[in-house]
C-alpha positions as CSV (number, residue, x, y, z in Angstrom):
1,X,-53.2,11.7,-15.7
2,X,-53.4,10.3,-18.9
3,X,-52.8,6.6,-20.0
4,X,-49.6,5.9,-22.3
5,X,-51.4,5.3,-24.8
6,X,-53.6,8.5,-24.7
7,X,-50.7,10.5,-24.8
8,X,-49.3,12.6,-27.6
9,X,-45.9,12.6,-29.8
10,X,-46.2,16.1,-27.9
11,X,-47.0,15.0,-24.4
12,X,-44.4,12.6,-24.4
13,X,-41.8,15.1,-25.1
14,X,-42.9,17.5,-22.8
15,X,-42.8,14.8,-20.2
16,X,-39.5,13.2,-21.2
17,X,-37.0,16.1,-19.9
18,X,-38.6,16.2,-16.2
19,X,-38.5,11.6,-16.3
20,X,-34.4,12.3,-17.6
21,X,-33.6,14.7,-15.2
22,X,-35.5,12.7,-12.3
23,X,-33.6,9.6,-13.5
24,X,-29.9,11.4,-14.1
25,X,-30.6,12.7,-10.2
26,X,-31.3,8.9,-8.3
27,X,-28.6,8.0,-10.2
28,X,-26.1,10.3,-8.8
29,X,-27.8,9.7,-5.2
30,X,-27.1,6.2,-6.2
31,X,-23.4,6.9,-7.1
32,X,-22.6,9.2,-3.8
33,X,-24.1,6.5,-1.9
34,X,-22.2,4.0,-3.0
35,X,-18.8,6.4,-2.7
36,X,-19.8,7.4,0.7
37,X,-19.6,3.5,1.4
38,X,-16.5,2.9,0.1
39,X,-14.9,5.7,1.5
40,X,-16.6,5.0,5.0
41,X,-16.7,1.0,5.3
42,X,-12.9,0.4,5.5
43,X,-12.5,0.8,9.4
44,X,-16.0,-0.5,10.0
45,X,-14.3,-4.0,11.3
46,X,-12.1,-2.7,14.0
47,X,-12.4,-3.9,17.3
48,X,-14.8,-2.5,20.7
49,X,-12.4,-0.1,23.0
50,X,-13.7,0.9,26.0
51,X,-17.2,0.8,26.9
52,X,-19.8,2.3,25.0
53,X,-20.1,0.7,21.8
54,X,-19.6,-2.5,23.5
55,X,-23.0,-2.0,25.3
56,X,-24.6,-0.7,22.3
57,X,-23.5,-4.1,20.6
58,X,-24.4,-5.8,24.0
59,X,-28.2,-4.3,23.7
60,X,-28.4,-5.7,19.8
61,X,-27.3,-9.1,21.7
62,X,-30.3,-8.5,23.9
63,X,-33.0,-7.6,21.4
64,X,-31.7,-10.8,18.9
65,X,-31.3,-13.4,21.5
66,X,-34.1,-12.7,24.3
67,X,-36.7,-10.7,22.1
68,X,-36.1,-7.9,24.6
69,X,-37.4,-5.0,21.9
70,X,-39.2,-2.5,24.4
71,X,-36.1,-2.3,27.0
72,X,-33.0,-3.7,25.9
73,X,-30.5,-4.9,28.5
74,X,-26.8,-5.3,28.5
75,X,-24.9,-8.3,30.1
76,X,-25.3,-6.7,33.1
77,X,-28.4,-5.6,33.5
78,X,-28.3,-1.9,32.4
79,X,-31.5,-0.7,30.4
80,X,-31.0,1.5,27.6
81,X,-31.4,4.5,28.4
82,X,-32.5,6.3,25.1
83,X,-35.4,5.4,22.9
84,X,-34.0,2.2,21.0
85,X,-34.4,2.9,17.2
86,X,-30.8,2.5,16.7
87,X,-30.7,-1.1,18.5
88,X,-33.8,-2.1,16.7
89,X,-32.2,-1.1,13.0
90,X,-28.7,-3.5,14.6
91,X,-31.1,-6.1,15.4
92,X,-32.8,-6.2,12.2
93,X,-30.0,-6.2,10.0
94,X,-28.3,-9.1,12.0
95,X,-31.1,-11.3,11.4
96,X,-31.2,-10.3,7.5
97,X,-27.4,-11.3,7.9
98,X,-27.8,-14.2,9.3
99,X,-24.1,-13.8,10.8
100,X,-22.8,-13.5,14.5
101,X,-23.3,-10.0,16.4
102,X,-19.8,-8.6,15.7
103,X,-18.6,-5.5,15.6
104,X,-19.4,-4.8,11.9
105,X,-23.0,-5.5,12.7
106,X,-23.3,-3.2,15.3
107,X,-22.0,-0.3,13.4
108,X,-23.3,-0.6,9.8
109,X,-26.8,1.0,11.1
110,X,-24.2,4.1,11.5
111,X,-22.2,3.3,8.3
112,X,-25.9,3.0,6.3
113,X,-26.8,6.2,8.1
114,X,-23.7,8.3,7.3
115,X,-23.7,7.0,3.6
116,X,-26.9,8.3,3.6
117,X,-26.4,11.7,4.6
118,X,-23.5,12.0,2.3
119,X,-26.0,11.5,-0.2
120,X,-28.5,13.7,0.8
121,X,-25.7,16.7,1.4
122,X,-24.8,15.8,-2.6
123,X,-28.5,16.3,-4.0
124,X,-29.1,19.2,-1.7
125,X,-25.9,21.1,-2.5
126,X,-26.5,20.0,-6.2
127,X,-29.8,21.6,-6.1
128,X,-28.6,24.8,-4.4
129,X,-24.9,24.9,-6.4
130,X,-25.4,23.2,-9.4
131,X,-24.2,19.7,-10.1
132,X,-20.0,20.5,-9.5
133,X,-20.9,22.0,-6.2
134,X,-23.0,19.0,-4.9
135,X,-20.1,16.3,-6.0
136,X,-17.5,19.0,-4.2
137,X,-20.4,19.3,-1.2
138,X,-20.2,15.3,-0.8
139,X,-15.9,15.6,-1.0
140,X,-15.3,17.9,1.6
141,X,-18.2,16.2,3.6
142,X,-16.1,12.8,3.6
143,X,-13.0,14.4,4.2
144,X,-13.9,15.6,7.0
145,X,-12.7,13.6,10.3
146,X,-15.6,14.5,12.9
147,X,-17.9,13.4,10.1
148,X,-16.1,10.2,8.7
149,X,-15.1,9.2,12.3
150,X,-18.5,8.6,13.4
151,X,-19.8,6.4,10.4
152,X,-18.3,3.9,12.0
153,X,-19.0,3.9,15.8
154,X,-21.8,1.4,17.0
155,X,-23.5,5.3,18.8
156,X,-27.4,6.6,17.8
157,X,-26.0,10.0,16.3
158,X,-25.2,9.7,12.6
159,X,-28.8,7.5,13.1
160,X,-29.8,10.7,14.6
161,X,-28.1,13.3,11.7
162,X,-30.3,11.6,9.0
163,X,-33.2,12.0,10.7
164,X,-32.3,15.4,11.2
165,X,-31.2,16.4,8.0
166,X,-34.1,14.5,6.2
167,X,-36.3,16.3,8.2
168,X,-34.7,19.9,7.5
169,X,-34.4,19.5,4.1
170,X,-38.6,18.3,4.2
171,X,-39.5,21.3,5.9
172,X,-37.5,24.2,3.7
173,X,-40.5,25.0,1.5
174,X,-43.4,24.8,4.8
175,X,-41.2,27.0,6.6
176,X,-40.8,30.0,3.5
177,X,-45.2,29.7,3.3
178,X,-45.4,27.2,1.3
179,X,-48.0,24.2,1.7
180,X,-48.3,20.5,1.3
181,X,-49.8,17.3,2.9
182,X,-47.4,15.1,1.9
183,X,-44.3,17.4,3.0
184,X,-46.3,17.7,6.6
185,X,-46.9,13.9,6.7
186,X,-43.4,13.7,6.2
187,X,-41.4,16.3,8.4
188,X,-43.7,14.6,10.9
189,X,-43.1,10.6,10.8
190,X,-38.9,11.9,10.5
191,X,-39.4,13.7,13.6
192,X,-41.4,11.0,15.4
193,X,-38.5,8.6,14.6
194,X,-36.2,11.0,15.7
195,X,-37.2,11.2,18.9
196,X,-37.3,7.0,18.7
197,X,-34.0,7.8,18.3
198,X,-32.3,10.3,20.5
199,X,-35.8,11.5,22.0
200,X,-37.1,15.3,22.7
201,X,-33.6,16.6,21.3
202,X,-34.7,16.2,18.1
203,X,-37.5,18.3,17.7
204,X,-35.9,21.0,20.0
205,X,-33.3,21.5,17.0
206,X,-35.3,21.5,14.3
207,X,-37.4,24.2,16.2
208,X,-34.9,26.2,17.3
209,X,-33.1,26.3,14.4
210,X,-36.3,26.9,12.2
211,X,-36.8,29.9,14.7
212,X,-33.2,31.1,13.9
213,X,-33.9,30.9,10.4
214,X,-37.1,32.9,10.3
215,X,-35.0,35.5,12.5
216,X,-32.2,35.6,9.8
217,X,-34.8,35.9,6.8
218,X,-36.0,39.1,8.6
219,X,-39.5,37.1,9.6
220,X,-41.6,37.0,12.7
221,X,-41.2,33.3,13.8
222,X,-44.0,33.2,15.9
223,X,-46.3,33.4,12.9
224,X,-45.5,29.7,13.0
225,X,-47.5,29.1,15.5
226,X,-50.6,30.1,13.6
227,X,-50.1,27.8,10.8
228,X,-51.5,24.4,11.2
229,X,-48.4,22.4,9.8
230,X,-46.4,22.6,12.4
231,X,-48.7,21.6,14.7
232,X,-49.7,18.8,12.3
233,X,-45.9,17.6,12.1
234,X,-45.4,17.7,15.8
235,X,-49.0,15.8,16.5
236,X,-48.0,13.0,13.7
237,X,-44.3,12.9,15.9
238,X,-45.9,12.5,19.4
239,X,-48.0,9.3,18.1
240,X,-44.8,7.7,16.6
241,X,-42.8,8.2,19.6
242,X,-46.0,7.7,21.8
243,X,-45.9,3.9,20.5
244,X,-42.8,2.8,22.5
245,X,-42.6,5.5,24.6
246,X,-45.8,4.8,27.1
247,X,-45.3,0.6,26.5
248,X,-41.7,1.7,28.1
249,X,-43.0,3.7,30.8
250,X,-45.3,0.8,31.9
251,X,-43.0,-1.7,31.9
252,X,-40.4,-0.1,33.3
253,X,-42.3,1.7,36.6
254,X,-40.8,-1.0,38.9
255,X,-37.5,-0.2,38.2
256,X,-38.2,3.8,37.3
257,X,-37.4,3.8,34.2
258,X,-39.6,7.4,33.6
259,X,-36.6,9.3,36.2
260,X,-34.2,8.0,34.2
261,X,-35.2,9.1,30.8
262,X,-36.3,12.3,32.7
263,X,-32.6,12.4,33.7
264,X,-30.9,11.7,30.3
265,X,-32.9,13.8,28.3
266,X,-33.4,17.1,30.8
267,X,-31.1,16.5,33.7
268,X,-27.9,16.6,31.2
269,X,-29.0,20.4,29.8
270,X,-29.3,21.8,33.4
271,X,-26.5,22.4,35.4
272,X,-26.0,20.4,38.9
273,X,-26.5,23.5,40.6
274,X,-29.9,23.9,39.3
275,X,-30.9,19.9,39.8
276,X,-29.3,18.8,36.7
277,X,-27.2,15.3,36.4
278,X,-23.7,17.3,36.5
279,X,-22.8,14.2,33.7
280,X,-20.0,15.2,31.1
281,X,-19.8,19.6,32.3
282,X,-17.6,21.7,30.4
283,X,-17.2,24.8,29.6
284,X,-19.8,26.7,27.4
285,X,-17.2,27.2,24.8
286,X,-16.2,23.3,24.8
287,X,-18.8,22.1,21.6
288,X,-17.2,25.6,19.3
289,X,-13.8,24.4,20.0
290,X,-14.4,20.8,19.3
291,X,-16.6,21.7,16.3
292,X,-13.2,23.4,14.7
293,X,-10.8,20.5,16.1
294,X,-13.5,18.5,13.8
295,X,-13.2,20.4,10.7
296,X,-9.9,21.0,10.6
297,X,-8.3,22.3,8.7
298,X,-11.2,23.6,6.5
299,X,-11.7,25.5,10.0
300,X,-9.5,28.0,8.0
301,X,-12.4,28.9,6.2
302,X,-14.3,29.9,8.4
303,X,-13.4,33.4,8.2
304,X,-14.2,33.9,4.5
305,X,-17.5,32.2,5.4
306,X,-18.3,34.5,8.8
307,X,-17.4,37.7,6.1
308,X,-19.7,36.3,3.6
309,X,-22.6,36.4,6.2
310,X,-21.7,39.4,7.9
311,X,-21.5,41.2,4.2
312,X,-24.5,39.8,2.4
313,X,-22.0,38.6,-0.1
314,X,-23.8,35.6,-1.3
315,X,-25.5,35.6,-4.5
316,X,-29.5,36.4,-4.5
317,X,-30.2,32.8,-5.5
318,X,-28.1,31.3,-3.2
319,X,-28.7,33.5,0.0
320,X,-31.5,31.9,2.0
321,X,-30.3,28.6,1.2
322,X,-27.0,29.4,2.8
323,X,-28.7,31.1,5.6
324,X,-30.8,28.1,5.6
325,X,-27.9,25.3,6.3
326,X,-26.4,28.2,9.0
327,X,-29.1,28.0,10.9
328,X,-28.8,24.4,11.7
329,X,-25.0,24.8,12.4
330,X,-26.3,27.6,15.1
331,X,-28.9,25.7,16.3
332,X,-26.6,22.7,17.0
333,X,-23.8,25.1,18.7
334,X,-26.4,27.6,20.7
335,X,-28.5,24.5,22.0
336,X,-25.7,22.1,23.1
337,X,-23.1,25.2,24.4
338,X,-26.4,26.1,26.5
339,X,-26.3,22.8,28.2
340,X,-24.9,21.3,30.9
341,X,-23.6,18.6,29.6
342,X,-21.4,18.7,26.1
343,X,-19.6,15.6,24.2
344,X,-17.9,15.1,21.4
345,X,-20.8,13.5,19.7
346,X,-23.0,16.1,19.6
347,X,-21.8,18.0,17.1
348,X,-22.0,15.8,14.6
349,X,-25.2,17.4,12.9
350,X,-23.5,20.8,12.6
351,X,-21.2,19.6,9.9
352,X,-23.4,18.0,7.1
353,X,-24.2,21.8,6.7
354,X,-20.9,23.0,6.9
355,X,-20.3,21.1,4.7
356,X,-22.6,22.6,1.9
357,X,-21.2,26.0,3.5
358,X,-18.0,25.3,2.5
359,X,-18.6,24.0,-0.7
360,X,-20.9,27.3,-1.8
361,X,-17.6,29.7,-1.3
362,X,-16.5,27.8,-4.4
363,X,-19.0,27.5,-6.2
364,X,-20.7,30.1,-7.3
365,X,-22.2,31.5,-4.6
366,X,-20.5,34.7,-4.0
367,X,-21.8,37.4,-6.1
368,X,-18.6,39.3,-7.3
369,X,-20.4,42.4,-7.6
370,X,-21.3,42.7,-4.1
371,X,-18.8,45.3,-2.1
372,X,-17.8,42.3,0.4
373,X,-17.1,39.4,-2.1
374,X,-13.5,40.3,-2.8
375,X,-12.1,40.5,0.7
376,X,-14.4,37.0,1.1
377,X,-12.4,35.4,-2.5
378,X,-9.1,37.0,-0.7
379,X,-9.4,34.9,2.4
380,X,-11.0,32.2,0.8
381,X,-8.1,31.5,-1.1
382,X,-5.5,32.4,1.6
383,X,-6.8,30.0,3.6
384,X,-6.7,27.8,0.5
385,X,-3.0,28.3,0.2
386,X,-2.2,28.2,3.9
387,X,-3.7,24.9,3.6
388,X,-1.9,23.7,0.7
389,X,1.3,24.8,2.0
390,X,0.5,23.2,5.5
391,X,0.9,19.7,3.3
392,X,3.2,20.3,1.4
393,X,5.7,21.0,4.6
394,X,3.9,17.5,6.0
395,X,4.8,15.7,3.0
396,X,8.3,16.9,3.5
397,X,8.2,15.8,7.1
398,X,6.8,12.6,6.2
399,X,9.7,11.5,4.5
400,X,12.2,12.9,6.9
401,X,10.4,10.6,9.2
402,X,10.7,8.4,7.2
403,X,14.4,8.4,6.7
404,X,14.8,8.2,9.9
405,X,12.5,5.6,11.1
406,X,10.9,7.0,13.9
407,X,9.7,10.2,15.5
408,X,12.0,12.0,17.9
409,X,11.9,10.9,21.3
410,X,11.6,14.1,22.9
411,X,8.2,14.4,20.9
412,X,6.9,11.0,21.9
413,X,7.6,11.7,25.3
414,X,5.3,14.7,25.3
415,X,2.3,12.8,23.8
416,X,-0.6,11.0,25.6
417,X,-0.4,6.9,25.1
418,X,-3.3,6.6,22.0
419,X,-1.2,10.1,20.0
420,X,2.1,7.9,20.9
421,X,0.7,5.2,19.5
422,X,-0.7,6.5,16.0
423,X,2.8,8.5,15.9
424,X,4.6,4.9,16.0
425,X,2.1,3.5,13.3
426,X,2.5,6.6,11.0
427,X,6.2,6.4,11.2
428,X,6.7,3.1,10.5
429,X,4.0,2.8,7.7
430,X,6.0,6.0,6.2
431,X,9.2,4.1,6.8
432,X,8.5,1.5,4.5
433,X,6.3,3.6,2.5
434,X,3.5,0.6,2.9
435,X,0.6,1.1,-0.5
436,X,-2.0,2.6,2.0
437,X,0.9,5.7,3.0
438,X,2.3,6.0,-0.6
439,X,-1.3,6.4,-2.1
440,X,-2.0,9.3,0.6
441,X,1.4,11.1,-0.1
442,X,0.7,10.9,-3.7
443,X,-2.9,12.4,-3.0
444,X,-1.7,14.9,-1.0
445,X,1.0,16.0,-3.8
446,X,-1.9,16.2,-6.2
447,X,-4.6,18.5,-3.8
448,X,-1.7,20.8,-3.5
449,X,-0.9,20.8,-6.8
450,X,-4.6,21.4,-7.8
451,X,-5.0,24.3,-5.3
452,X,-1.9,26.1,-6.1
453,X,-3.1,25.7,-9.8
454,X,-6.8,26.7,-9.0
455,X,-5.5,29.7,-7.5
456,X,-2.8,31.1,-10.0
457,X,-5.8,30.3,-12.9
458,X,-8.8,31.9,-10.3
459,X,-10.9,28.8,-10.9
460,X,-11.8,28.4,-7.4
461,X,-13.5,25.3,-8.0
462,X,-10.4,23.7,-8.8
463,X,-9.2,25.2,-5.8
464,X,-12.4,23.6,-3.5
465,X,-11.3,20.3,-5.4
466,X,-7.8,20.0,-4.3
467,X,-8.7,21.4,-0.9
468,X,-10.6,18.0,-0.8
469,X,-8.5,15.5,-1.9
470,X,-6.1,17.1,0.3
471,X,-8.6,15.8,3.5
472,X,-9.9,12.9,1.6
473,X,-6.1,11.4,1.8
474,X,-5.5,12.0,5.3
475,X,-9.2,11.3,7.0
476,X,-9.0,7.8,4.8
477,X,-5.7,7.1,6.3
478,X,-6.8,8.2,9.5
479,X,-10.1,5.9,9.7
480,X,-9.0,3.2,7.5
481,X,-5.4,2.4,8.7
482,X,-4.4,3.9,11.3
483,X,-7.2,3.9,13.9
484,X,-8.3,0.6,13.2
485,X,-4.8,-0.4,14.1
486,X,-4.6,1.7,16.8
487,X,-7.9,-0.1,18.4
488,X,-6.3,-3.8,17.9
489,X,-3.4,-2.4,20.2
490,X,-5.8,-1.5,23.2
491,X,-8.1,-4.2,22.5
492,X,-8.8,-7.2,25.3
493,X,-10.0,-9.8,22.6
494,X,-6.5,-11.7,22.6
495,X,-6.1,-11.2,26.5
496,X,-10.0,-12.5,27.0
497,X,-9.5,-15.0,24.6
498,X,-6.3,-16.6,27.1
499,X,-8.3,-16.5,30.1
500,X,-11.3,-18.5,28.9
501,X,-8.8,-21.3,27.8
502,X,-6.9,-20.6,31.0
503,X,-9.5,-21.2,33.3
504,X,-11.6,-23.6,31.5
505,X,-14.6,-24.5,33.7
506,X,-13.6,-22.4,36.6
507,X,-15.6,-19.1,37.8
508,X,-14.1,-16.0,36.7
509,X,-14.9,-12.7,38.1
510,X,-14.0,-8.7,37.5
511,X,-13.7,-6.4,39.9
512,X,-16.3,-4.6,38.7
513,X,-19.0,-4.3,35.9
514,X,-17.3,-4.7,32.7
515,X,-18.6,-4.3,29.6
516,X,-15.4,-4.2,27.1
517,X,-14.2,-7.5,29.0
518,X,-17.3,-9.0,28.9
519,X,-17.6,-8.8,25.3
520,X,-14.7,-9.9,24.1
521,X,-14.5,-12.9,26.8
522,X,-18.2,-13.7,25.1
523,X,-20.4,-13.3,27.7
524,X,-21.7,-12.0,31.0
525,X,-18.4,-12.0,33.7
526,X,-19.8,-10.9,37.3
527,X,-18.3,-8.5,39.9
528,X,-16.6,-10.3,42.4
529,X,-18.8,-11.3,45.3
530,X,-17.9,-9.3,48.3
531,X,-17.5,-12.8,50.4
532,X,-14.7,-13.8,48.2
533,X,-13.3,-10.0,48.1
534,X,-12.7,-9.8,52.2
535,X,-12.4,-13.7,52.7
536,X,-10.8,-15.4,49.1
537,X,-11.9,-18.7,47.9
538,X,-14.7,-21.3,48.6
539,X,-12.5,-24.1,50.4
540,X,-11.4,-26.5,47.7
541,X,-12.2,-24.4,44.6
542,X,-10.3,-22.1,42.2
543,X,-11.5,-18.8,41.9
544,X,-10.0,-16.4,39.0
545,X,-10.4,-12.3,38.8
546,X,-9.2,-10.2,36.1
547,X,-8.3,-6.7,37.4
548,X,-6.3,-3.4,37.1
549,X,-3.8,-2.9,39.5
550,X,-5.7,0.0,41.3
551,X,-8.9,-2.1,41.6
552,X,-7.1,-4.8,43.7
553,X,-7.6,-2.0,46.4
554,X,-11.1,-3.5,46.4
555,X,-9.8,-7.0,47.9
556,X,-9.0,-7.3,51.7
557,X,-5.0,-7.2,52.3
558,X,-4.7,-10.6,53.1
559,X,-6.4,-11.7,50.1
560,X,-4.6,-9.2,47.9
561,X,-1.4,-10.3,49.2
562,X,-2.3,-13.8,48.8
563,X,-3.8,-13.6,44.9
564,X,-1.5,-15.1,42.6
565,X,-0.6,-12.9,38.6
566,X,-1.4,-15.5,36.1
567,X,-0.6,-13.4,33.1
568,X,-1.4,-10.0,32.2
569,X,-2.5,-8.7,28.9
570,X,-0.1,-7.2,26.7
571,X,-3.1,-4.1,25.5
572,X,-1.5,-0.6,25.1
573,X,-2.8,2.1,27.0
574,X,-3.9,2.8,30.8
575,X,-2.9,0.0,32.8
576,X,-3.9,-3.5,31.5
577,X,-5.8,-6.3,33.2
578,X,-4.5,-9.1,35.1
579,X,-5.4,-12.7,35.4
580,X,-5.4,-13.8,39.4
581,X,-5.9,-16.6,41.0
582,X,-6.9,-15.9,44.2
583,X,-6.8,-18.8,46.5
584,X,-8.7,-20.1,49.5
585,X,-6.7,-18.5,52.9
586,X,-5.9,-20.3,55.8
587,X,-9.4,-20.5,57.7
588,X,-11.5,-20.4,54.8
589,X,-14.5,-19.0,54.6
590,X,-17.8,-20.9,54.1
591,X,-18.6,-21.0,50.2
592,X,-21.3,-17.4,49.9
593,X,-24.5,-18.6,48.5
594,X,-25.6,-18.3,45.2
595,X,-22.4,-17.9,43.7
596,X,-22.9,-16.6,40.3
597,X,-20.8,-18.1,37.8
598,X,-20.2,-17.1,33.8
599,X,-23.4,-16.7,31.8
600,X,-23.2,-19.2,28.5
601,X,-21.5,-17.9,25.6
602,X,-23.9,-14.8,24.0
603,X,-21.9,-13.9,20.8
């Protein structure tokens, strides 16, 4: 290449629209990154429910306060039991914080990773749509609840969707014959730190769905196999996952360590018939039925899309890239439908894709010659207006509710405790019509405004548009106000917070392992020695146990009957713990050795 000064008037010029047109297109990665974050951040706070993200948060403790990067423990002992990319990424960005392991801590590697892939879905849709349809990609993307949901939940698979989408988007040019060192050197170090992250899964998709694409394209995809890329790629992913993986294995062979990521990573896909783990089994329709419950109510569209396939509707330009986001979606719901075990997490990958999908009926990617694109514009924009209308009624049932202050009793009474609870917090944010609800009635107003317009004109981007604020409003809502409010009504930080002043220097013990309680009380709280369980208290020394009601069953009757309700936390939701004091009985027991008392403080 030639130095700046060696160049021409001519050279520059020739040069200047490729440097504009690289610069105009960081900047709009830039910009949807920075969207994506504001749209995703605002629930990032909210506090740990239940048990899996405090362990996840408990494993960051591990890593930052014992140096424990190889296997990462939680206050109890239990290793991690996939590859710990995710953990490493928490731990990293705690210390560059400098701040205590909180919940926001532990999340942002998911909020980082699912700003990301917004990003990416807006440059790859802008590249395949044009610029509206990248911008409109990244809307419907955000708007979507099984997407927003997970950006900020302290779990390895939004980690895991970047990966995967960088990945697929890398290997698009390899896989239609095209070569390049660089784009194997890269497919390659995603999928090594992909598997660093969720493990073998990870290359399993991208395979199968690069098979399903060749299959779709009309292609042998075993010629694959006699091109050196993928090989290459695979190779360069075995010695990036080799690095933690065999350390792992060594260190862990006392405590078998190798069965149990045997187990997690192959023993959840068969089924415990054939020697599988029988761990989360549902039926093989359970991951295409959540994947609509998470796209609703773009679901709608689903049709139009399916006739669009089915009827080669799609423009000639825009074809194999279309075909080339389906057959991610496929791969997602054939692999994980095929397995044993199925949860909601896993199919968060499919809807980055969907995403572009959804965004192409709109866009200019239906070729209005073809003999199918009509009836696919017809329910395209039925389901547009079914949508719209859908709102508009819930904007007129919003303020009913709102007049009247509160939903029905006869409907609460049919809900399950968390819908009961987000019904309450709707109505009575609608009832006095707090900023947060009157800015998503207002937006909602407008998307249906927008759609009916964009269909009485047929502009259906304006339609794809108000389809998109219509989600955007209630998704933000949804993940911003009312889950995070939700989780502060189940959580045990106030209730954990009354027993450590209540019992000061005293032991304190659960019934069993338990993670949620342990993090919010600060630190490690053991399972109640079986010694104190059948026979109560060490003579002359105040023992405490927080428990359920149903796991009092694991103390002897005379102890039960004997162990005294302190308080009881006021957390909505299943039954709530109790604070007992459970005394010494009559003809005390001899205090058990080694009596294990609370662990210092670890947040």
């Amino acid at each position: 290449m030639a130095s700046p000064a060696a160049m021409t008037t001519a050279d520059r010029g020739a040069n200047a629209p490729a440097a504009r047109s690289a610069g105009r297109r960081a900047a709009a990665f830039a910009a949807a990154f920075a969207i994506a974050i504001a749209i995703l951040a605002p629930g990032i706070s909210a506090p740990f429910t239940k048990d899996a993200e405090t362990q996840s948060a408990q494993w960051v403790v591990d890593i930052v306060q014992h140096g424990n990067w190889l296997l990462p423990l939680d206050y109890y002992g239990f290793v991690e039991r996939k590859p710990p990319l995710f953990y490493w990424l928490g731990a990293i960005g705690v210390e560059l914080r400098g701040a205590p392991i909180d919940e926001i801590g532990a999340r942002t590697p998911s909020l980082i990773a699912g700003a990301a892939v917004a990003a990416i879905v807006m440059d790859w849709a802008a590249t395949d749509l044009g610029a509206a349809g990248g911008w409109l990609a990244l809307a419907i993307l955000l708007g979507l609840y099984g997407f927003a949901a997970r950006a900020t939940v302290a779990l390895t698979d939004m980690l895991m969707t970047l990966i995967l989408m960088g990945a697929w988007r890398t290997m698009r040019p390899l896989l239609d014959g095209a070569t390049g060192r660089r784009r194997t050197l890269l497919a390659g170090v995603l999928i090594g730190l992909g598997l660093l992250t969720k493990g073998p899964v990870v290359a399993v998709l991208i395979a199968l769905a690069a098979v399903l694409y060749r299959l779709m394209e009309g292609a042998n995809p075993m010629r694959l196999a006699a091109r050196a890329w993928p090989w290459i790629a695979l190779a360069i992913a075995i010695a990036i996952a080799a690095a933690w993986y065999l350390p792992a294995f060594i260190a862990g062979r006392a405590s078998a360590i190798g069965g149990v990521f045997v187990d997690e990573n192959f023993g959840h896909f068969m089924p415990a018939s054939m020697g599988g783990t029988g761990e989360a089994a549902r039926p093989i329709y359970y991951i295409v039925a959540r994947l609509i419950g998470a796209i609703m109510p773009l679901a709608l569209l689903l049709p139009a899309l399916a006739t669009a396939f089915a009827g080669r509707a799609f423009t000639a330009r825009a074809r194999a890239a279309m075909v080339y986001q389906l057959a991610l979606v496929l791969a997602v719901v054939v692999l994980f439908s095929a397995a044993s075990a199925k949860r909601d997490d896993y199919i968060l990958p499919a809807i980055p894709p969907l995403a572009i999908l959804f965004a192409g009926l709109f866009c200019g990617a239906i070729d209005g010659e073809r003999p199918h694109a009509a009836t696919v514009a017809r329910l395209r924009d039925w389901a547009s207006g079914v949508i719209a209308a859908g709102a508009s009624v819930a904007v007129a049932a919003v303020f009913a509710i709102g007049a009247g202050g509160a939903l029905p009793k006869s409907i609460v009474a049919h809900l399950q405790s968390s819908d009961a609870t987000f019904a309450a917090l709707f109505a009575a944010g609608v009832t006095r019509m707090a900023p947060p609800f009157a800015l998503m009635v207002a937006a909602v107003v407008a998307g249906s405004v927008t759609v009916f317009a964009g269909l009485a004109r047929r502009r259906p981007l304006a339609t794809g548009a108000g389809l998109a604020l219509l989600c955007l409003a209630a998704v933000t809502l949804w993940t911003a106000v009312l889950r995070p409010a939700e989780a502060r009504t189940r959580s045990l930080r106030p209730f954990a917070q009354a027993v450590k002043e209540h019992v000061g220097d005293a032991p304190v013990y659960v019934a069993y392992d338990d993670p949620e309680f342990a993090w919010d009380y600060g630190a490690r709280v053991p399972a109640l020695p079986r010694e104190i369980a059948r026979h109560g208290a060490p003579a002359g020394r105040e023992v405490y146990l927080v428990a359920r009601p149903s796991e009092l069953l694991r103390l002897a009757p005379a102890v039960r009957s004997a162990a005294f309700a302190e308080f009881s936390s006021s957390a909505m939701g299943g039954a709530a713990p109790t604070l007992y004091l459970i005394p010494a009985l009559a003809a005390p027991a001899a205090a058990p050795d080694g009596l294990p008392a609370p662990a210092p403080l670890a947040k």
